[in-house]
Every structure is written in C-alpha cells, then in structure tokens.
C-alpha positions as CSV (number, residue, x, y, z in Angstrom):
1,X,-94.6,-130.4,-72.7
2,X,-97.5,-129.8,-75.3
3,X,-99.7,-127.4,-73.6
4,X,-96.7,-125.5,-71.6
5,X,-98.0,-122.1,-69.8
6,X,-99.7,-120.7,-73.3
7,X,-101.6,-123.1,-74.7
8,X,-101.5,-125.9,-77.7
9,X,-102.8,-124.2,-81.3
10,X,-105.5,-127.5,-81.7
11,X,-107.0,-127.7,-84.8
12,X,-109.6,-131.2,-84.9
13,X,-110.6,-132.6,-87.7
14,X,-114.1,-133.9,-88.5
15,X,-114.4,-137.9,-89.1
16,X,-111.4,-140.3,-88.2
17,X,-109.8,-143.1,-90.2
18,X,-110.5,-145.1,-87.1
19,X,-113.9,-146.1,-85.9
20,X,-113.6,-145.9,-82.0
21,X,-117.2,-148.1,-80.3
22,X,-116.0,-145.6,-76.9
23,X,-114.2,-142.2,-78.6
24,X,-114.8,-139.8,-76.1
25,X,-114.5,-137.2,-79.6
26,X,-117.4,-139.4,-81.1
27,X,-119.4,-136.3,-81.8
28,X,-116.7,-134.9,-84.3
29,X,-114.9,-138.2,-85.0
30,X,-118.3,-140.1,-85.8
31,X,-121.2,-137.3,-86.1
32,X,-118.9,-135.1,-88.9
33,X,-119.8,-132.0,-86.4
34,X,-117.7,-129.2,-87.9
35,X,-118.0,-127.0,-90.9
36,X,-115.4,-126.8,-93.9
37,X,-112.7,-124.9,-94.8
38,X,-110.3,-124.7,-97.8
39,X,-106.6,-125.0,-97.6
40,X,-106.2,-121.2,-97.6
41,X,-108.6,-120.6,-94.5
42,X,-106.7,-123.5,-92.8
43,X,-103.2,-121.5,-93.2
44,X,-105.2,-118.4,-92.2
45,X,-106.3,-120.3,-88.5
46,X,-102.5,-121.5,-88.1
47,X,-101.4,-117.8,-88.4
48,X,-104.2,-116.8,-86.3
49,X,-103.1,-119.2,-83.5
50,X,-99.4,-118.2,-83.8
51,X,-100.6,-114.5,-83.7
52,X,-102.0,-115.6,-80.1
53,X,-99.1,-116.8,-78.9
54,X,-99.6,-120.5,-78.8
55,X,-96.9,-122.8,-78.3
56,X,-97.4,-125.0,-81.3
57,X,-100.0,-125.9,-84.2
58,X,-101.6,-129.1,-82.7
59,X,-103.3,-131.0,-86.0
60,X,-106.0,-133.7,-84.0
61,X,-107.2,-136.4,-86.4
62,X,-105.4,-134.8,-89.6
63,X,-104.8,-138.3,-91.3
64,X,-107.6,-138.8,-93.9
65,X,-107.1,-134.9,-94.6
66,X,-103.0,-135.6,-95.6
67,X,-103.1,-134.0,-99.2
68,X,-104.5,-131.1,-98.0
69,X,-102.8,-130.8,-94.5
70,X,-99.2,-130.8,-96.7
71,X,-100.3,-128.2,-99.1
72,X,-101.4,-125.9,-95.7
73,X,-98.3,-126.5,-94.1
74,X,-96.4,-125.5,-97.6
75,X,-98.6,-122.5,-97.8
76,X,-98.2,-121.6,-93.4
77,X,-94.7,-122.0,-94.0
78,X,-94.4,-119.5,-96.5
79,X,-96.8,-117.2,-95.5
80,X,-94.9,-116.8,-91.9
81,X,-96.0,-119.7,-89.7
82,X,-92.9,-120.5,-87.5
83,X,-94.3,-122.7,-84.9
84,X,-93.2,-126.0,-84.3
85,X,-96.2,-128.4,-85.8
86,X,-97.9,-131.7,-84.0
87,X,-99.3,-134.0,-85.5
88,X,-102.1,-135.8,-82.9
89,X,-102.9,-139.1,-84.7
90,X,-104.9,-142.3,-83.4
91,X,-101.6,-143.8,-85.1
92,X,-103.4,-145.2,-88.1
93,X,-101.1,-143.7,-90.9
94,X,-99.9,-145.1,-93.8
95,X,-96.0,-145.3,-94.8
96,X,-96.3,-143.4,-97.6
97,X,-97.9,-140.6,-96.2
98,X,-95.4,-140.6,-93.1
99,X,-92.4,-140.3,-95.5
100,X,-94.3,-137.3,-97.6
101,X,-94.7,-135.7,-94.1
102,X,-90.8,-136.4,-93.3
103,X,-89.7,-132.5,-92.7
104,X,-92.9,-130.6,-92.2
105,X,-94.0,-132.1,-88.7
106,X,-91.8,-130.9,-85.6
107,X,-93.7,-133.5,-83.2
108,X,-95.6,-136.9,-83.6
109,X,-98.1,-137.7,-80.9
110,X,-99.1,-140.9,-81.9
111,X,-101.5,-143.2,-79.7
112,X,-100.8,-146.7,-79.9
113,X,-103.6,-148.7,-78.8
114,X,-103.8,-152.0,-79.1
115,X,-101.3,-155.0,-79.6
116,X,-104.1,-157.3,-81.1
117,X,-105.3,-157.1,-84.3
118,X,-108.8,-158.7,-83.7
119,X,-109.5,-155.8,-80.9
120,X,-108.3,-153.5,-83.1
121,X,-110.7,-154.6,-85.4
122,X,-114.2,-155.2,-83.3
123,X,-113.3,-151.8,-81.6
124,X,-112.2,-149.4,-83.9
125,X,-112.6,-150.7,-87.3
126,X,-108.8,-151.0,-87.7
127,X,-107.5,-153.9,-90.4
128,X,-103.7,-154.9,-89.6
129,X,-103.7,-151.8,-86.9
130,X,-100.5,-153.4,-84.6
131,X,-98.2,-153.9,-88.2
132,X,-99.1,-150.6,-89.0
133,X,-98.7,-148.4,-86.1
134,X,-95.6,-150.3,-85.0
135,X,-94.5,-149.5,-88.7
136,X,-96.0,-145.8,-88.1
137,X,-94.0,-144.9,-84.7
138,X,-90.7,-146.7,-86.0
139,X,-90.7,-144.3,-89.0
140,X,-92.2,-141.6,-86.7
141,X,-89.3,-142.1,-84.3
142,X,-86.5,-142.0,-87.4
143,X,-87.7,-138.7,-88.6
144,X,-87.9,-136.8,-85.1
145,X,-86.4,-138.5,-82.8
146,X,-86.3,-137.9,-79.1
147,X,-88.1,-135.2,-77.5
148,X,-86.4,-131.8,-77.2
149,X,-87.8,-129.5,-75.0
150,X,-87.0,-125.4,-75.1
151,X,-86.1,-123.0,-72.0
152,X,-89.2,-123.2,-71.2
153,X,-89.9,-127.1,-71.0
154,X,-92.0,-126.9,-74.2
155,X,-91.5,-129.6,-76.5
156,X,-90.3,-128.3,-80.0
157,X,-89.0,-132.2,-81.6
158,X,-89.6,-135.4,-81.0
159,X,-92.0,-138.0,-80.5
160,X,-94.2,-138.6,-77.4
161,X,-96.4,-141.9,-77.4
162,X,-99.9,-142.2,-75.6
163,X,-101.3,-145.5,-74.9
164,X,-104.8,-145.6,-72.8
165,X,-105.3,-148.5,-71.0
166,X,-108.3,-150.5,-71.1
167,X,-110.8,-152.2,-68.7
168,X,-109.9,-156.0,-68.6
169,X,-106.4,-155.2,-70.4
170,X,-108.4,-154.8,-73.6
171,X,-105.6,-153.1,-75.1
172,X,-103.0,-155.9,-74.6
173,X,-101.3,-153.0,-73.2
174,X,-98.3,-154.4,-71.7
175,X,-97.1,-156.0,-75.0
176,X,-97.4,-152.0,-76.8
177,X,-95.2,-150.7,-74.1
178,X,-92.4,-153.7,-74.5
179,X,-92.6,-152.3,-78.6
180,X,-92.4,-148.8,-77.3
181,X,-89.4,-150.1,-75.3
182,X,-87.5,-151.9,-77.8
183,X,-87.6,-148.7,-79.8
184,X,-85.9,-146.9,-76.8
185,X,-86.1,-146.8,-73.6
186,X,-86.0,-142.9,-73.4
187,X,-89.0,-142.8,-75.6
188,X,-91.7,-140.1,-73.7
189,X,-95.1,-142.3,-73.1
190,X,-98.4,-141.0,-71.6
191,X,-100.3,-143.5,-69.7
192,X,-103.7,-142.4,-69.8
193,X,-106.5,-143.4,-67.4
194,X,-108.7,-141.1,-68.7
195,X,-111.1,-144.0,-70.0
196,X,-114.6,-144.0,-70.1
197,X,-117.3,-146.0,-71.5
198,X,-118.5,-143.3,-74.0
199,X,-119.8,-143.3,-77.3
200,X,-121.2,-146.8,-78.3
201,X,-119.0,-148.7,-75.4
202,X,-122.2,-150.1,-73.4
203,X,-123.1,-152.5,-76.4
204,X,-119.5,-154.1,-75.1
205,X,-120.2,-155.4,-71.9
206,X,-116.3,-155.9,-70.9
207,X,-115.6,-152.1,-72.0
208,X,-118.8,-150.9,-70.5
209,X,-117.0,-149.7,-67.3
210,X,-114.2,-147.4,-65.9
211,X,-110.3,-148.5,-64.9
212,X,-109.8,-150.2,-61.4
213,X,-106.9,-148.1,-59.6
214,X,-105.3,-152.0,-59.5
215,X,-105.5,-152.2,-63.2
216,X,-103.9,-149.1,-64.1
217,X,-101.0,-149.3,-61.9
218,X,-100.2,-153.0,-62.9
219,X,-99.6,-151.2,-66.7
220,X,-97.4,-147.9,-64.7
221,X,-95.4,-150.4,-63.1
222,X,-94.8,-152.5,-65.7
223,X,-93.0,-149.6,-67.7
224,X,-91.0,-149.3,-64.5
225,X,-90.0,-152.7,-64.6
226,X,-89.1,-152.5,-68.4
227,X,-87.1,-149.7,-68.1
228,X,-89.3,-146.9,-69.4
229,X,-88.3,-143.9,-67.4
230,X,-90.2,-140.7,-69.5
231,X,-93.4,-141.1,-68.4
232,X,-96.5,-139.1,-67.9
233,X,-99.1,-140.9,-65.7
234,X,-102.6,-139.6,-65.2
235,X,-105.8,-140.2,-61.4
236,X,-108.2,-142.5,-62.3
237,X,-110.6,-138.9,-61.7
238,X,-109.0,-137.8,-65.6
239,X,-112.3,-140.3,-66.8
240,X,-114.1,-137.7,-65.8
241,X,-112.2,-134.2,-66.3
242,X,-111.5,-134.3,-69.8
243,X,-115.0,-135.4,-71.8
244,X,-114.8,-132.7,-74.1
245,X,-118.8,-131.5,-75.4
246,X,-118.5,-130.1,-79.0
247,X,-121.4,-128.3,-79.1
248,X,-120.1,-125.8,-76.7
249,X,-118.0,-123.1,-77.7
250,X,-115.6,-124.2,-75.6
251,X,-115.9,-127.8,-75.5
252,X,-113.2,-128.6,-73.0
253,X,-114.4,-125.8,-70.4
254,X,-115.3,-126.9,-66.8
255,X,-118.1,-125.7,-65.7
C-alpha cells in the first residue's frame, strides 16, 4: 500500500535519534554516509520524485531533522508538491513535534519496537522509548486515522504500524501488539521477519542470530488471537532480501 505499482519517493536521512546495536541502515543511520542539502534542494528532490510519478514522498529517519523537514514541506507545498507525504520513523518522536506536524503528514509509519524500557535502552539507546512511542502512535493515530487506500490500493491516509520481531522475544513483542490492539483493532501492522544480526548485533550473544519459523508465527498468531485482522506478514527468507548496501547507487538492487 506504500510502494503500489510506481514506487515510494524515499528520501533517508543520515544519523538517527535512535542507536540501533543490529540496524540493518547502520551505514547511514550510524556512519553519517550521505551528503547535505539545504531546505530548498530538499523541496527541489520532492518535486523531482513527484515529476517521476511516484506514489508518495517517503521521509525515512526525518526526526532529528523536524525544523527543517516542516519548513520543506511549507515550501513543497507551495511550490506544487501534491503527493500524499510519509513519514517512516523508528517511532522515537516527541509530542511536540507530532502536534507541529498535525496537517502536513498524509501517513505515519511508525515502528514500534519494544515494550521494555531497559531493551530499549541497551539496544537502541532509547530513554523511556515504550511511554513515548505509545504516546507517539496514539497521537499519530488521532491525527490520521485509519488507512485509506485510492483506486488503486495506494494508501493516501492513515497510519500503518511495523513491529520486527526479535530472536528470543527480545522485543516483548506480544505486549506492543495488545497496545496496537487496544488502539483499534483495525489498525494496519506489518510483522516483519526481516531480522538479522547486522551492525554491532554479534557483541549480543541472544541477538546474534536469525528468527526460528516457530518464533515468528507464535507473534502472527497472536495478532490473530487478539483480533488484529490488517496485517502484513513477511518468509523468514526477507532476513536476507532486503539488506540494503549504501554505497551502491542503488542500495536496495538485487544483484
């Protein structure tokens, strides 16, 4: 519902807010790979994805950028962008920069992690991360709402969760999907099982590996048994199809 038949307009974002020991990104998120750009050139790539017919501006990691990511949509806006506008966060966002974005983002695509705040903390560097996503995706879910999808089954509103699941149920991540479900049950979730043990993830023995099948499925059928009906589940063989490589002009190209 992202992606559709034309393709997402992704813009990442060097560095992250959140500190990830196994970010499969870690060579933007953590190594600052990129090169800068003003607020002007960044309304300039937004037009330049709309001219090629993208289905959306997808803004990956934008949240330590929010000042100037609000004065490039004001500017996009104005200057002709009419996509619809995602914003692709690790769901690390303050309150007060949700509420500033209240009107400018068509679709939140918030991961939510974890459900313990001492994993948050030894694995991604995140103080208080549960309090402040579940306060994130509840005033995510108020501004957008549901997912509404076009003719086409593109998304243009709404909010679509992702939670990855964890070797050894790391992620706690039955207890995020009973908060995703007391939000609403119609809430969209992506169950990933695209984990892998990249980055700095071998200095953790217990994260040092991939997903069992049995794992995994315990967490889809949970959401079943809840009564979380939108989902999007992923093979265990994701782990290996989407490691992006950011040196490559194409960094998510199969070769």
């Amino acid at each position: 519902m992202i992606s559709g038949s034309r393709g997402s307009g992704t813009i990442f974002f060097a560095k992250c807010c959140l500190k990830c020991v196994y970010c499969q990104n870690y060579q933007i998120s953590q190594g600052g790979n990129g090169y800068k750009v003003g607020v002007e050139r960044l309304v300039e790539i937004m037009l330049e994805l709309q001219g090629k017919n993208c289905h959306n501006i997808n803004l990956v990691s934008p949240t330590h950028y929010g000042r100037q990511v609000i004065a490039a949509l004001d500017l996009a806006r104005k200057e002709g962008l009419k996509l619809p506008v995602v914003y692709n966060t690790g769901g690390y966002d303050s309150i007060d920069l949700l509420k500033k974005l209240d009107g400018k983002i068509d679709i939140y695509l918030p991961d939510f992690k974890y459900y313990d705040n001492e994993k948050a903390l030894k694995y991604s560097g995140a103080k208080k991360y549960v309090e402040r996503t579940r306060e994130g995706l509840t005033e995510m879910f108020r501004q957008v709402g549901q997912i509404k999808l076009n003719g086409d089954g593109v998304a243009v509103k709404g909010l679509l969760v992702r939670h990855l699941v964890l070797p050894n149920n790391l992620a706690d991540s039955e207890k995020v999907l009973d908060f995703i479900a007391s939000l609403s049950k119609d809430i969209w979730v992506s169950i990933m099982a695209q984990y892998s043990p990249q980055f700095r993830a071998n200095e953790f023995p217990e994260l040092s590996r991939r997903l069992q099948p049995e794992e995994y499925r315990r967490i889809v059928d949970h959401a079943a048994k809840i009564g979380l009906h939108n989902l999007y589940t992923q093979e265990l063989a994701s782990s290996e199809i989407y490691l992006p490589d950011f040196k490559k002009d194409k960094p998510f190209a199969v070769d």
